[in-house]
C-alpha positions in Angstrom: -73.5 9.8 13.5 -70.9 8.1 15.0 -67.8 10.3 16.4 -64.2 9.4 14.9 -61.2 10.0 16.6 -58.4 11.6 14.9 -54.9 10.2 15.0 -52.1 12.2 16.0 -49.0 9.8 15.1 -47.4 10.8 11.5 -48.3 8.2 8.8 -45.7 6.5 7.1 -45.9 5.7 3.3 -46.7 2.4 2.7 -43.5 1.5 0.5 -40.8 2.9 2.7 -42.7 2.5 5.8 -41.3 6.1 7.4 -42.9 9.1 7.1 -41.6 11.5 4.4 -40.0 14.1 7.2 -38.2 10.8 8.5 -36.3 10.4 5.2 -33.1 12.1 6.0 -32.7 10.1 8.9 -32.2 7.1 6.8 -30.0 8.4 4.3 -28.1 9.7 7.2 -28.1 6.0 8.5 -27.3 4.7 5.0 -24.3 7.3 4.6 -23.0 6.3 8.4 -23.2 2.3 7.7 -21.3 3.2 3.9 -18.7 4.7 5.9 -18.5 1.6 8.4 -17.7 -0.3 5.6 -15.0 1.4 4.1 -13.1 1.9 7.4 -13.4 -2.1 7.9 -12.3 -2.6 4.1 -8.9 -0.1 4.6 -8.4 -2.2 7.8 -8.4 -5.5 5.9 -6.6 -4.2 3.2 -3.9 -2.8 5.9 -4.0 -6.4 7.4 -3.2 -8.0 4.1 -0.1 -6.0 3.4 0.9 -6.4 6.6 0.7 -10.2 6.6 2.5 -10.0 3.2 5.4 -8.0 4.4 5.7 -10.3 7.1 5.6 -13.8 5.0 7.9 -11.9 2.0 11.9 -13.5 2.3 13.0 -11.7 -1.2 11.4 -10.2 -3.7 13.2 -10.1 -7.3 11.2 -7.8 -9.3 11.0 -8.0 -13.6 8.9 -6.3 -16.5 5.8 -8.1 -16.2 6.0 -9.1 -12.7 7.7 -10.5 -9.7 9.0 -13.4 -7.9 8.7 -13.4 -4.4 9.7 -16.2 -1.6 7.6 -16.3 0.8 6.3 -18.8 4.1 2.9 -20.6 4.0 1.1 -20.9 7.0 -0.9 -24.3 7.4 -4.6 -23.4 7.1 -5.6 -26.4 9.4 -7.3 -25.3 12.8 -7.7 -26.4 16.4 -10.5 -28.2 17.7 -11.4 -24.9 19.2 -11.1 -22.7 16.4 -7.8 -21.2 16.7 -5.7 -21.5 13.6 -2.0 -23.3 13.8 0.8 -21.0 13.4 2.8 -23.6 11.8 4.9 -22.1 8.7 6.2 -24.0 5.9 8.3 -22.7 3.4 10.0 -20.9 2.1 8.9 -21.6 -1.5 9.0 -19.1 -4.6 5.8 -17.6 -6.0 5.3 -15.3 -9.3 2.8 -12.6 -8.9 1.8 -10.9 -12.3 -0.8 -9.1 -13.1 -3.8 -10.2 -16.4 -6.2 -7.7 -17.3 -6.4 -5.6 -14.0 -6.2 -9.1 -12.1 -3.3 -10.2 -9.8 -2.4 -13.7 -10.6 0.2 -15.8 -7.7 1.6 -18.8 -9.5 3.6 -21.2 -7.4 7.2 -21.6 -8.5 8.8 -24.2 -6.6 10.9 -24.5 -3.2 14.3 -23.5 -5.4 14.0 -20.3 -8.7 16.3 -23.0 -11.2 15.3 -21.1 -14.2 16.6 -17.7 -15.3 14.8 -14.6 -14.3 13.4 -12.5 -17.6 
């Protein structure tokens, strides 16, 4: 009878490819890449208002919304890769919100009409 050699490494399932005592490791790993991602999503979100605080002249605020004059920053890039900083501006914007969505509807370079 031929002699078989036993193996010592653990076997992993064939699904998850890990053994079953290597589980928590990976939820550990999933919970540690979930927070990754919120930290970089509350620093682009920190970003944002910043940049919007920054580009905001005047803001006159109504009931269902509110005008804001603000500078646009050319979108074109270098050869390179760097972005212009050229602003233009500043022109008026209405920011309202529609069913839990912020709208930003371009007003014009002068507010001629009256403000609700």
């Amino acid at each position: 009878m031929p002699q078989t050699t036993i193996d010592a490494r653990p076997r992993r399932h064939r699904l998850t490819k890990f053994a079953p005592h290597e589980t928590h490791l990976i939820e550990a790993r999933k919970e540690i890449n979930e927070m990754n991602r919120q930290k970089a999503r509350q620093a682009r979100i920190k970003q944002n208002q910043q940049s919007i605080s920054s580009a905001v002249q005047k803001e006159i605020k109504t009931k269902k919304g509110c005008y804001r004059q603000e500078y646009v920053i050319d979108g074109k890039k270098h050869v390179d890769g760097t972005p212009y900083t050229k602003k233009y501006g500043p022109y008026w914007f209405y920011y309202y919100y529609n069913g839990g969505t912020l709208h930003k509807k371009y007003v014009g370079k002068t507010l001629l009409h009256t403000i609700p």
